[in-house]
N, C-alpha and C positions, 0 to 999 in steps of 0.2 A: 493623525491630526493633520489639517491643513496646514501647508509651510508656505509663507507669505514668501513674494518675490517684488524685489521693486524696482519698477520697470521706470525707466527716466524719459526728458523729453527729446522727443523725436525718433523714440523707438520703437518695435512690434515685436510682439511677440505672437508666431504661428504654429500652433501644432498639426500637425497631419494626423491623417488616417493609418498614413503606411511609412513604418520606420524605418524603412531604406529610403523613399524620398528623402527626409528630412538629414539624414546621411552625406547623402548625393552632395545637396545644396550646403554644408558644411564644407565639403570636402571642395569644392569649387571657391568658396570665399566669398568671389567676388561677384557683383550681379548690376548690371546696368536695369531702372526700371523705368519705366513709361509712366511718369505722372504729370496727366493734362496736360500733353502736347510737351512735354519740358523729359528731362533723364535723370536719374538721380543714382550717381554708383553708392553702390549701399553695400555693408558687409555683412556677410552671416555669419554669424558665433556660437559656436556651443555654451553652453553654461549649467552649473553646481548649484541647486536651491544650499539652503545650510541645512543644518541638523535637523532631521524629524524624530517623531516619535510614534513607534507599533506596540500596541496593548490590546489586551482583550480587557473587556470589565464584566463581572460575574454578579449579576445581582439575585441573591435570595431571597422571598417575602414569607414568614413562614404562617403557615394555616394553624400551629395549635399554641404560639408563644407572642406575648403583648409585650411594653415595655412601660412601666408605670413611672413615674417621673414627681416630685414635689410632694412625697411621703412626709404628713407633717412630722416634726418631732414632739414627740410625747415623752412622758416620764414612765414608760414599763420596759421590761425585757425585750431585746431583740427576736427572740423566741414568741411572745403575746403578737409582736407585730407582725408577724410571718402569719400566725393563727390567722390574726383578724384581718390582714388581706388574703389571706385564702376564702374564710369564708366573705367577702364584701363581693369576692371575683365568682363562688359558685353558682353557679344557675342564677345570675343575675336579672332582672326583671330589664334593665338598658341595655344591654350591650350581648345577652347569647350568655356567654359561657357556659360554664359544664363544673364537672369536676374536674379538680386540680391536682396537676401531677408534683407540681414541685411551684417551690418562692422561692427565689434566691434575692435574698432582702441587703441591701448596703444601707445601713445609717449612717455612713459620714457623707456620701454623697445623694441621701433620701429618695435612690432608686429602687427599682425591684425587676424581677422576670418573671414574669408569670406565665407555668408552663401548662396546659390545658390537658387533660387528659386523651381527647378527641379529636381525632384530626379537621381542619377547620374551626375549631371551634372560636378561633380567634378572628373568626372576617364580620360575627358582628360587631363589634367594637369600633371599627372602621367609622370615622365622622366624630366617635364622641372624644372632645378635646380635655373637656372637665369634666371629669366621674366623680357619681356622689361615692364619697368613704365613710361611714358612720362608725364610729368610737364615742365609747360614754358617752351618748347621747346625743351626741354632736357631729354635725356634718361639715364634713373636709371635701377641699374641689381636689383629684388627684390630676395629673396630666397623664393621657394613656395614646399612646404610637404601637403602630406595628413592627415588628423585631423584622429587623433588615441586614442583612450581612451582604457585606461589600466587599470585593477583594479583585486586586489584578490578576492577570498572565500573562504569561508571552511578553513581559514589555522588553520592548528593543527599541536602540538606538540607531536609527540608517541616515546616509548621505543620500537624498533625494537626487537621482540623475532622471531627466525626460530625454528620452532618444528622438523621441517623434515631434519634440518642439525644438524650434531656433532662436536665436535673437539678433534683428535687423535693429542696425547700426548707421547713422550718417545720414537719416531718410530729412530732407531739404527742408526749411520752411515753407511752406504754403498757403495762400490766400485763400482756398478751398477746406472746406471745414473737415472736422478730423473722419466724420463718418465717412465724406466721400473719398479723403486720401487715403482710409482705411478698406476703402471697397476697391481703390484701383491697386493697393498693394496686393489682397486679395485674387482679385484677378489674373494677375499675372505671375503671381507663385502657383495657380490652379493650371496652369496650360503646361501640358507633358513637353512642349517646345520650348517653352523656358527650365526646363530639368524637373517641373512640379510635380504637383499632383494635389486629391481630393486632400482640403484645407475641413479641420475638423471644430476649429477655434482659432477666430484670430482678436488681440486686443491693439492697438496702436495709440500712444500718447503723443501729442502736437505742445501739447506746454505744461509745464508742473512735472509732479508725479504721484504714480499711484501704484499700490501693493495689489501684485495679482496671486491668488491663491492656487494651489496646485493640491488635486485629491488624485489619493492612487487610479 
């Protein structure tokens, strides 16, 4: 997950290329810069995003199992209802099906699973929202979705550190607007004479603030 950082006014934040630069320029502090004829001693900081979060997400879609949903209630056996959604779901003339391997029918919450004998045999059904269901005579709108299994792993919890980013501290107010004092901060953190080096991302705020996102 993205871990928001928020960066206040009159600061930058620079990552590099190469994580011994950005190192270097920690371990030094301090850095006099050139902006528009003027000098501004600025500090470099290390800093600790907060708490992220590492997960995998596993998603399943399966090809022979549906999910029917708004099974009306009728007055017969739980058993007749299982019958007569098996046969409503066989070789249906909308939706594909096949033979049925298994219903597993809930009546208190007017679910079902309907399992297909066939592999695939569930991808036609894909689009129909309302399936006709015919009992006594009478046609019922079912609601029918694909059986989807969802599950985590791997989740962990890390303390996000960037090695190869800094945070510049104390940078002066400016009558030059923030692109160009962010192009001259740039520049002079890129010259190997100033301790630099190749700049891979840089953001600078001049007034307010703003959450800057950080991806592994």
């Amino acid at each position: 997950t993205k871990i928001p950082f928020r960066l206040n006014q009159n600061q930058a934040l620079l990552t590099f290329e190469d994580e011994e630069v950005a190192q270097r320029l920690i371990k030094m502090g301090k850095h006099t810069v050139n902006l528009d004829n003027k000098t501004a001693d600025v500090t470099v900081k290390p800093f600790t995003l907060e708490m992220g979060i590492k997960f995998e997400l596993h998603i399943t879609i399966s090809g022979n199992k549906i999910n029917v949903s708004e099974v009306p209630e009728l007055p017969i056996p739980e058993d007749w209802m299982r019958d007569k959604l098996e046969l409503n779901f066989y070789k249906s003339e909308q939706g594909g099906g096949g033979e049925v391997e298994n219903v597993n029918y809930d009546r208190q919450s007017r679910t079902a699973v309907i399992t297909f004998l066939k592999p695939g045999a569930a991808n036609g059904f894909v689009g129909h929202t309302k399936y006709p269901f015919f009992v006594n005579g009478r046609c019922h709108k079912l609601s029918v979705s694909r059986n989807v299994d969802v599950h985590l792993e791997k989740f962990q919890l890390y303390c996000g550190i960037s090695k190869k980013t800094i945070l510049l501290k104390g940078i002066q107010e400016m009558e030059d607007d923030e692109e160009s004092v962010q192009d001259m901060i740039e520049i002079h953190f890129q010259k190997p004479s100033n301790s630099g080096g190749e700049i891979e991302k840089i953001k600078y705020v001049s007034k307010g603030v703003t959450w800057v996102c950080f991806e592994e």
